[in-house]
C-alpha positions as a Markdown table, in Angstrom:
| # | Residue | x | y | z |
|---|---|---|---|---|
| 1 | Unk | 29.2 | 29.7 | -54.9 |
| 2 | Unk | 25.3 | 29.7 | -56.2 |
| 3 | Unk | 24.7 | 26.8 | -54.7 |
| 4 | Unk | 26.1 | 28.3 | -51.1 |
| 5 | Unk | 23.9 | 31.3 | -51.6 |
| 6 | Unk | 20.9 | 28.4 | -52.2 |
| 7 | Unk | 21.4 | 26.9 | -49.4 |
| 8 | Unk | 21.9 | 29.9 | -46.5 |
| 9 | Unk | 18.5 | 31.3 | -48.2 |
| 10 | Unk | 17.2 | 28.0 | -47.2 |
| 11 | Unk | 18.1 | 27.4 | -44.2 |
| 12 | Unk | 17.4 | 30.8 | -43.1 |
| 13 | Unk | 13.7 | 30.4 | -44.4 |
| 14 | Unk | 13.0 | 27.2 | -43.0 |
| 15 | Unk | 14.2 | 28.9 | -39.7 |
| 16 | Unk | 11.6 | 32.0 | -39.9 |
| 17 | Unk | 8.2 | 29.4 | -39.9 |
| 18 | Unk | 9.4 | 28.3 | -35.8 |
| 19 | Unk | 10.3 | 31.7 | -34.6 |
| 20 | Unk | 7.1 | 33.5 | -35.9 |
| 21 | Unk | 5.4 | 30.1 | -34.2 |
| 22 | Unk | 7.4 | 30.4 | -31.3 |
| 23 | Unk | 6.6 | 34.1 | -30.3 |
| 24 | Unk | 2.8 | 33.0 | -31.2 |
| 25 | Unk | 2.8 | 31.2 | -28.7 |
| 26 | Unk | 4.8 | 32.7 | -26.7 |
| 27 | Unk | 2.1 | 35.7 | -26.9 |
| 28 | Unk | -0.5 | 33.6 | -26.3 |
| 29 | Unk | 0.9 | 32.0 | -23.4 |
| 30 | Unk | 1.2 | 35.9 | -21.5 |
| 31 | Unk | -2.3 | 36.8 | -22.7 |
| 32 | Unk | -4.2 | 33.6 | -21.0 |
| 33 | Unk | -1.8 | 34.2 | -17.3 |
| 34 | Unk | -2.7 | 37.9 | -18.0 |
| 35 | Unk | -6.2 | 36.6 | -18.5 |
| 36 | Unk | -6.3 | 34.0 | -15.8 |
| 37 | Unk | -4.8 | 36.6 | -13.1 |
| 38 | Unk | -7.6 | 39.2 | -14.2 |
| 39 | Unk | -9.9 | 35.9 | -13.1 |
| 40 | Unk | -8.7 | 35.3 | -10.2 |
| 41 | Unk | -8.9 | 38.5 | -8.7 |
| 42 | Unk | -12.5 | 39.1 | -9.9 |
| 43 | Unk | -13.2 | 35.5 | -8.5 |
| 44 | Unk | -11.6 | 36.7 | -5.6 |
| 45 | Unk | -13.7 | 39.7 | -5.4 |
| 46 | Unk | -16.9 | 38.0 | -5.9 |
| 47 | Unk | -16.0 | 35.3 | -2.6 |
| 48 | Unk | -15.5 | 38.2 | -0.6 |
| 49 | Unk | -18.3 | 40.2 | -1.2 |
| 50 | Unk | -20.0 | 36.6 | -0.6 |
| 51 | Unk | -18.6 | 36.0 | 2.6 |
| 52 | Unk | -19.4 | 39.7 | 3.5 |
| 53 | Unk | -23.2 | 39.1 | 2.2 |
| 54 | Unk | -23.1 | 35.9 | 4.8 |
| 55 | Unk | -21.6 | 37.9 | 7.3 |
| 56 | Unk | -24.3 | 40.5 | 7.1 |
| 57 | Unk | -26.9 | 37.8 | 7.4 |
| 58 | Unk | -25.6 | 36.1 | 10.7 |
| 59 | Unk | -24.9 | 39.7 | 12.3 |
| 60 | Unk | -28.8 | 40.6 | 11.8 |
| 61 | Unk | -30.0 | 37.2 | 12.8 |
| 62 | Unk | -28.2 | 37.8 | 16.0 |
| 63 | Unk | -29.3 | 41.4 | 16.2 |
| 64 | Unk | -33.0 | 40.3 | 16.0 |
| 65 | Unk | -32.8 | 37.7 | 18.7 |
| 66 | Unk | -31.2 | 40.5 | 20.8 |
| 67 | Unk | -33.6 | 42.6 | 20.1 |
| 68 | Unk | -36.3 | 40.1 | 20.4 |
| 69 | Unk | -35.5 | 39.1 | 23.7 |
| 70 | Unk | -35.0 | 43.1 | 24.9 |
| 71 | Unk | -38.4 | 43.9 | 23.3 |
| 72 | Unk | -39.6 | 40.5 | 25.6 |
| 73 | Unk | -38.1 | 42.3 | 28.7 |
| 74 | Unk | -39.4 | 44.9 | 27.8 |
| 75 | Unk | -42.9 | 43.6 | 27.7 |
| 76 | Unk | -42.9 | 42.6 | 30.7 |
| 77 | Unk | -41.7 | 45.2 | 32.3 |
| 78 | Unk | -44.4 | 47.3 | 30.4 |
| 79 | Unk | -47.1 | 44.9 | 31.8 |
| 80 | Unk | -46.2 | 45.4 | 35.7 |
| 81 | Unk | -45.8 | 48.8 | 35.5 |
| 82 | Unk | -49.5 | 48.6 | 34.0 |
| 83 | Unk | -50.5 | 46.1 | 37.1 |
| 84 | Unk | -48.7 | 49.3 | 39.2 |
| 85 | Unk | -50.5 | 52.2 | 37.5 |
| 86 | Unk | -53.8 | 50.1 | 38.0 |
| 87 | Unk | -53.5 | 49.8 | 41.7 |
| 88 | Unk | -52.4 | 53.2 | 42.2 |
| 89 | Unk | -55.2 | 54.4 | 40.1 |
| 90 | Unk | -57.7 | 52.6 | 42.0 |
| 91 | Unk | -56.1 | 54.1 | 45.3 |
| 92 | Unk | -56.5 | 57.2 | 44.0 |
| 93 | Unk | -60.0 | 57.1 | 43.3 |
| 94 | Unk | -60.5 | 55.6 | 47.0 |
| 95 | Unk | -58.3 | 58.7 | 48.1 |
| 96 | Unk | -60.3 | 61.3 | 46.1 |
| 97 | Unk | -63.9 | 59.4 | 47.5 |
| 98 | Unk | -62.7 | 59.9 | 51.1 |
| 99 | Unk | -61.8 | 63.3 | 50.0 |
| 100 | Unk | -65.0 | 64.4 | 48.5 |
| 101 | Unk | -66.9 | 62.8 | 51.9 |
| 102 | Unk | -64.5 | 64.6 | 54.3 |
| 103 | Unk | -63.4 | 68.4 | 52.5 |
| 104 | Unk | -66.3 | 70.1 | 54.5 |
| 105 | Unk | -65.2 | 68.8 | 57.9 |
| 106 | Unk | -62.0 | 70.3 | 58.2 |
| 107 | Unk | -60.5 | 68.1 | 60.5 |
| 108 | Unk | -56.9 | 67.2 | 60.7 |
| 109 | Unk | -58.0 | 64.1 | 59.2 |
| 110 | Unk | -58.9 | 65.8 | 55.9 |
| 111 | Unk | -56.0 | 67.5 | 55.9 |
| 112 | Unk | -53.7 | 64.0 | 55.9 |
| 113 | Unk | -56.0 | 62.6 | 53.9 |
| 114 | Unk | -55.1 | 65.8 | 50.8 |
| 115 | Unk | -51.7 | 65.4 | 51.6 |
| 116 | Unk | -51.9 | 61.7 | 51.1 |
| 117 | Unk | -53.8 | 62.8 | 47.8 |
| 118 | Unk | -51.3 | 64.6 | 46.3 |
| 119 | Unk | -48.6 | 62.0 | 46.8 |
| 120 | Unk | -50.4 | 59.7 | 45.0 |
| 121 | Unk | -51.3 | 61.9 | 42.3 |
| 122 | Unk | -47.7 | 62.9 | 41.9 |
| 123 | Unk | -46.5 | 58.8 | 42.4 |
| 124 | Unk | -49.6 | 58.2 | 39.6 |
| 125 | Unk | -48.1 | 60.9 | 37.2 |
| 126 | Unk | -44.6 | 59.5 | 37.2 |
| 127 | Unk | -45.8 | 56.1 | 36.7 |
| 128 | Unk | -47.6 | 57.2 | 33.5 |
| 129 | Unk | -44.7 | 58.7 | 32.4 |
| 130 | Unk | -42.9 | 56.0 | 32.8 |
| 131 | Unk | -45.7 | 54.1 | 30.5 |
| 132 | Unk | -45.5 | 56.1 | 28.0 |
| 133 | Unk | -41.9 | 56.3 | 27.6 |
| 134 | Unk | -42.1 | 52.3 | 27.8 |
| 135 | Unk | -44.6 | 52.2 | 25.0 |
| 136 | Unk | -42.7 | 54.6 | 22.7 |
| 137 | Unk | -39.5 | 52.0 | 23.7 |
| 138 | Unk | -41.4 | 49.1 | 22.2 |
| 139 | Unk | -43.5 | 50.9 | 19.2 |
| 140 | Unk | -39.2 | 52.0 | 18.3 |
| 141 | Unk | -38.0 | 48.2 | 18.4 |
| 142 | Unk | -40.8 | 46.9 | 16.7 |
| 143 | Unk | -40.2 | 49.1 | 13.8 |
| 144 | Unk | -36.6 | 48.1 | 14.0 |
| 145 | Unk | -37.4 | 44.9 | 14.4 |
| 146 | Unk | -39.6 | 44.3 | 11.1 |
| 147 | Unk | -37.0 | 46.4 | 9.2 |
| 148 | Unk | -34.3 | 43.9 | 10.4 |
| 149 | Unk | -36.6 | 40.9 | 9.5 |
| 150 | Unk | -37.5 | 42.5 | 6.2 |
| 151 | Unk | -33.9 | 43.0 | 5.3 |
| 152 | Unk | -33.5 | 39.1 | 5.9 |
| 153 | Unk | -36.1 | 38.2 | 4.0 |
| 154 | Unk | -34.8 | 40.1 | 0.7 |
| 155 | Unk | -30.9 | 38.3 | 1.2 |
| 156 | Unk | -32.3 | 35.0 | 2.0 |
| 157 | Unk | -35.0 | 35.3 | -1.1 |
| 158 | Unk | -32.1 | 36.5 | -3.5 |
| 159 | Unk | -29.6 | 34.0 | -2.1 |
| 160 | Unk | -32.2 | 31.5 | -2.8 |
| 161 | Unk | -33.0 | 32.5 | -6.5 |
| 162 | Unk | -29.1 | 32.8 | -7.5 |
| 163 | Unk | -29.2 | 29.3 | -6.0 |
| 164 | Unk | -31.8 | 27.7 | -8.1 |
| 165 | Unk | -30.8 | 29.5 | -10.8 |
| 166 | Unk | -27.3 | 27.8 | -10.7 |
| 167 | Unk | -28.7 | 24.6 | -10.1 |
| 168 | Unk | -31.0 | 24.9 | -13.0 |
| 169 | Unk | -28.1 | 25.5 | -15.1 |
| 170 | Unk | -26.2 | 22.4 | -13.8 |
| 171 | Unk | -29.4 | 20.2 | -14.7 |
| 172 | Unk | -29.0 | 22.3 | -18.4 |
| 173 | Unk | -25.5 | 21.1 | -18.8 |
| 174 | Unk | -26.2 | 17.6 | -17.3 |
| 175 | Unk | -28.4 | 16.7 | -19.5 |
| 176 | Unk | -26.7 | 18.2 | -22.8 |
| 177 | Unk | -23.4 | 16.5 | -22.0 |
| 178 | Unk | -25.8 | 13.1 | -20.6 |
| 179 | Unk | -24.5 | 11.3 | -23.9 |
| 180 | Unk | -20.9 | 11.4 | -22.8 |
| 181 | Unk | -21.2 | 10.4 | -19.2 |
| 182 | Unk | -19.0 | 7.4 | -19.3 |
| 183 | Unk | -16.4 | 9.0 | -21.5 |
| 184 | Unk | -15.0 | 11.3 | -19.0 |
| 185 | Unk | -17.2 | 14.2 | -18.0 |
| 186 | Unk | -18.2 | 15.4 | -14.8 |
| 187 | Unk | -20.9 | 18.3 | -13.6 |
| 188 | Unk | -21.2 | 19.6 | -10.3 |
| 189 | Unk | -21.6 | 22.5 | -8.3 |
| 190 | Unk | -19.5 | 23.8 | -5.4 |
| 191 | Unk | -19.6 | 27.0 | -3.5 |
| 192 | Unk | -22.4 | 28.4 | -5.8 |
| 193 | Unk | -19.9 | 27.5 | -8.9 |
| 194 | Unk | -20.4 | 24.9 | -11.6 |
| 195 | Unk | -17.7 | 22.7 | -12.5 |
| 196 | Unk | -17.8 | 21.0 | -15.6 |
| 197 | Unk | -14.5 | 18.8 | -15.6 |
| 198 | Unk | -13.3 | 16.4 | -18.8 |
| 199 | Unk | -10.5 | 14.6 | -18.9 |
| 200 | Unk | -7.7 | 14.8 | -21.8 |
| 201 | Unk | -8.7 | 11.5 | -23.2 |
| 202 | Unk | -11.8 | 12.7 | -24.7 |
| 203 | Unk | -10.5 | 15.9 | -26.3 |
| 204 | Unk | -6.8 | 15.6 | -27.3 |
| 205 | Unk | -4.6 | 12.9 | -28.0 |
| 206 | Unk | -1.6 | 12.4 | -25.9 |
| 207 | Unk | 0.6 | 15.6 | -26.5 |
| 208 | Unk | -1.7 | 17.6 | -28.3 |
| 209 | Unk | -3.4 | 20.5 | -28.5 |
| 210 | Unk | -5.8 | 19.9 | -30.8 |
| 211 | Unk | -9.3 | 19.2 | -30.4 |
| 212 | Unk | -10.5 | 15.9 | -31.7 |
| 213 | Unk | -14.3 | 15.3 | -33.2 |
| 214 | Unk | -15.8 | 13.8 | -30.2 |
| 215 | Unk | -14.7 | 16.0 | -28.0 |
| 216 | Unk | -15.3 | 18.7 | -30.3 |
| 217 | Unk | -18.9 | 17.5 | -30.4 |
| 218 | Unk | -19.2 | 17.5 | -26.4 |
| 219 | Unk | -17.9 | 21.0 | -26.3 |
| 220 | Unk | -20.3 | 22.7 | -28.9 |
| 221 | Unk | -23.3 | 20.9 | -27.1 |
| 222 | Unk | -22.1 | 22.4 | -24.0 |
| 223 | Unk | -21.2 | 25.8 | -25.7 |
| 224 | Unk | -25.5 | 25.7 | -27.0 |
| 225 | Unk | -26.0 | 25.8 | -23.5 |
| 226 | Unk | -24.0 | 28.4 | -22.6 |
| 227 | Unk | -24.8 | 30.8 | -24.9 |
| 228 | Unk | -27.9 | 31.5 | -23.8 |
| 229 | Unk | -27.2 | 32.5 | -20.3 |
| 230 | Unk | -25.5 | 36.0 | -20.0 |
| 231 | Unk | -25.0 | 36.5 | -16.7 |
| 232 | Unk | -22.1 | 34.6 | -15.8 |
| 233 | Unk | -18.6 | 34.7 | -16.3 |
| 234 | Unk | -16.7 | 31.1 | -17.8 |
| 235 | Unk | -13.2 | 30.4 | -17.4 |
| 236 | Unk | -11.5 | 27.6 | -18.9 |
| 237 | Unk | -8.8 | 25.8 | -17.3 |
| 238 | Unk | -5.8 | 23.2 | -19.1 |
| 239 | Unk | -4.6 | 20.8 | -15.9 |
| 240 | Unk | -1.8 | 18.2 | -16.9 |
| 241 | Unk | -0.6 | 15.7 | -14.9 |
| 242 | Unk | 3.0 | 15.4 | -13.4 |
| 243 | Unk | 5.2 | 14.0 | -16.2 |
| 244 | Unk | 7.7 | 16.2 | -17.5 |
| 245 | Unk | 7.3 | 17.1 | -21.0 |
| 246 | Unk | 10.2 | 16.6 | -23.4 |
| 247 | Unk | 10.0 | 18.4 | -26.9 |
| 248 | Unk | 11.9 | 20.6 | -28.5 |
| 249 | Unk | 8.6 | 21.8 | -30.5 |
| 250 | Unk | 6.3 | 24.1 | -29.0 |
| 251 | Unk | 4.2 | 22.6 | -26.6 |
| 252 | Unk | 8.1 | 22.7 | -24.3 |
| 253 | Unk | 6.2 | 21.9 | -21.2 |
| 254 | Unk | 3.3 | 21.2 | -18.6 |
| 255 | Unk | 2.8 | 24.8 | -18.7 |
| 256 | Unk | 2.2 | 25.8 | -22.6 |
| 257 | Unk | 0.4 | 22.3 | -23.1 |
| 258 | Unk | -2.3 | 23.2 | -20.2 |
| 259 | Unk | -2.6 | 27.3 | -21.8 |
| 260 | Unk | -2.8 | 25.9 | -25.5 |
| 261 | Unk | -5.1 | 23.5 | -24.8 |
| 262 | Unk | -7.2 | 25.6 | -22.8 |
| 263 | Unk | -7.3 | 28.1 | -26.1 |
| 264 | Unk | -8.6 | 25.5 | -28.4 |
| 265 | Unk | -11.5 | 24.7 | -26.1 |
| 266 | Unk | -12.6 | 28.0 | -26.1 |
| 267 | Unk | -11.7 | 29.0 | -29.7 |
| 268 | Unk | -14.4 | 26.0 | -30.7 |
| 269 | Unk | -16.3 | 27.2 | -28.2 |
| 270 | Unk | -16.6 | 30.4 | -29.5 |
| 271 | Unk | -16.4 | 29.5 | -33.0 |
| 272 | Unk | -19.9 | 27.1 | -32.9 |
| 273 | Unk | -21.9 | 29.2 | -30.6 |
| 274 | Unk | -23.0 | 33.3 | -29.7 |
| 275 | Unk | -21.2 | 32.9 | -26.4 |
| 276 | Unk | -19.9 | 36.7 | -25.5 |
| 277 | Unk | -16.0 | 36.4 | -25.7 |
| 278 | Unk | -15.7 | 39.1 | -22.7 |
| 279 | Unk | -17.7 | 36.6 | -20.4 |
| 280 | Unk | -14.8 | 33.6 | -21.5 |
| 281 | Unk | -11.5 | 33.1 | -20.2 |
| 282 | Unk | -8.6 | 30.8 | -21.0 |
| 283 | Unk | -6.4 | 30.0 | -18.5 |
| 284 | Unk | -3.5 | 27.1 | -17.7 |
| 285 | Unk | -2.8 | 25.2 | -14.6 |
| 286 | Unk | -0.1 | 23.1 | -15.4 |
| 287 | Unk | 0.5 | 20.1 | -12.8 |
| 288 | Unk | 0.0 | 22.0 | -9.5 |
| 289 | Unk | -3.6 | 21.6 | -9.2 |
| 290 | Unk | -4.2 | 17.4 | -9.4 |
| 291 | Unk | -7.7 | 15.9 | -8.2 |
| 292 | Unk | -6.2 | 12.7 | -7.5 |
| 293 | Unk | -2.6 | 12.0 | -6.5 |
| 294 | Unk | -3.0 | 8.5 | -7.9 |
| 295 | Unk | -4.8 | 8.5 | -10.9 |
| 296 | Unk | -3.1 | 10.5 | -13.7 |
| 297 | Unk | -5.5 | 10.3 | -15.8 |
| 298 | Unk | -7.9 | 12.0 | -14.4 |
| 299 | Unk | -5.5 | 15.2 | -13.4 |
| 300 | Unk | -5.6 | 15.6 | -17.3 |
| 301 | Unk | -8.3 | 17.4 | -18.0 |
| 302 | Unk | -10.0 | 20.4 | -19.1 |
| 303 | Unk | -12.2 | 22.4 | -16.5 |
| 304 | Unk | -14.8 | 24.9 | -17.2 |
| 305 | Unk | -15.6 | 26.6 | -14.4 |
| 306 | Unk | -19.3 | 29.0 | -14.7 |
| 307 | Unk | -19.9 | 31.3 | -11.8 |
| 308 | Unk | -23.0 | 33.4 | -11.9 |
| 309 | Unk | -23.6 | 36.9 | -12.0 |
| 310 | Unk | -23.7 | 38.2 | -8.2 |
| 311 | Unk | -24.1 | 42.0 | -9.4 |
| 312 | Unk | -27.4 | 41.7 | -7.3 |
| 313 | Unk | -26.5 | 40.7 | -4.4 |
| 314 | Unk | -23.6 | 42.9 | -4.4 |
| 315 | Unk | -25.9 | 46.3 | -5.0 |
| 316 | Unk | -28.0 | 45.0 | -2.1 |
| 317 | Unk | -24.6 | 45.1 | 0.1 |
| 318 | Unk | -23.7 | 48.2 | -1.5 |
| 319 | Unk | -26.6 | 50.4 | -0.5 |
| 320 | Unk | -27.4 | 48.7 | 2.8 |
């Protein structure tokens, strides 16, 4: 009867260690699609307000060549009615000499010649009004003009800077991961992002979550790099390939392998390095998201993707 009570105590205990494991995991597992939803919106966010930005741009470049070509029209116009005033100004003055040499006679002649006068001074008056409201017209659209161009200048300059700022990164990250080029690791940038890809081989052995030296090693020299920029936001993504997974231990599937594996990048990452934690985010992709439909291989990886900080150019939209 002891030996009963023995062995239920044991088989209950050996029991508990799984459980608490699986509900770890299980944890884990909500927290990074929690984590990798709250990404995806804020990545979201940050493409529209660039597309907006871009927007923006090619609606004032269009603006100015409309208004560029108006305040053209507009010159020209200005310039005949200038040739105009001139040649009713000079007929004035002939009007007002044959005036001056004929007011004593008082002929009919004279008369004619004041009413001719006065039509010309009236036809003068309205032509310099016309002038001035011309010149007022262009002094307006020049002003709106610079203002425009000015306004172009500060998104283009800004746009530029975020642009070499994320390509100096890249070059950063190129050369700190240079000594593992032909073992699986990839940097470029795309769409103002830097993607820093490595496949499984170099981090985990086949099934595993685990991190092994060299790749741990590749991972902290990239993390060195990292923690020195602190405006951007990092998210870490686990990509299997399409074989089903088989296990009744814990990782079950495509889907807890990609998560975990994304957690023990950034737990070493974190771990070896002053990286902010709020700037990092795990996140697992499972099979759906394969960079080659023929290679396997290569769709296991880990991907960390950096975007920069576009609080900038987002307070420039904001209080245009």
């Amino acid at each position: 009867m002891k030996s009963i009570f023995y062995i239920a105590a044991i088989i209950v205990l050996s029991s508990c260690v799984p459980i608490k494991k699986y509900q770890d995991l299980e944890a884990n597992y909500k927290k990074s699609q929690e984590e990798q939803a709250d990404f995806k919106t804020r990545a979201l966010d940050n493409e529209n307000k660039v597309a907006e930005l871009q927007v923006e741009h090619d609606v004032l470049q269009s603006e100015i060549k409309k208004i560029k070509d108006d305040t053209t029209d507009m010159g020209n116009k200005f310039r005949m009615m200038q040739v105009e005033y001139d040649r009713v100004s000079e007929s004035n003055e002939v009007l007002e000499q044959k005036y001056t040499k004929l007011l004593s006679s008082g002929s009919v002649e004279t008369a004619k010649l004041i009413n001719d006068l006065e039509k010309t001074r009236v036809e003068l008056q309205k032509k310099e009004d016309r002038l001035n409201q011309l010149e007022k017209e262009l002094n307006a659209r020049e002003k709106i003009l610079v203002e425009k161009e000015a306004r172009i200048n500060e998104l283009e300059h800004i746009i530029k800077e975020q642009e070499l700022a994320v390509e100096r990164l890249r070059e950063k990250i190129a050369e700190a991961l240079l000594g593992f080029k032909d073992k699986g690791i990839s940097v470029e940038e795309r769409d103002g992002k830097i993607y820093v890809s490595m496949e499984a081989k170099l981090l985990f052995a086949s099934g595993k979550t685990a991190v092994n030296p060299e790749g741990k090693g590749a991972l902290i020299d990239l993390a060195k790099v990292l923690e020195t920029q602190t405006d951007i936001d990092i998210v870490v993504e686990g990509h299997t390939d399409s074989d089903a997974m088989n296990s009744s231990a814990h990782p079950k599937d495509n889907w807890e392998l990609s998560v975990l594996r994304a957690t023990s990048v950034v737990k070493i990452m974190l771990d070896n390095s002053n990286m902010d934690p709020l700037n990092v985010t795990a996140a697992g992709r499972s099979e759906y998201h394969p960079v080659d439909e023929n290679d396997k291989a290569k769709n296991r990886r880990i991907e960390i993707i950096i975007a920069p900080d576009l609080s900038q150019l987002f307070e420039l939209i904001s209080g245009s």
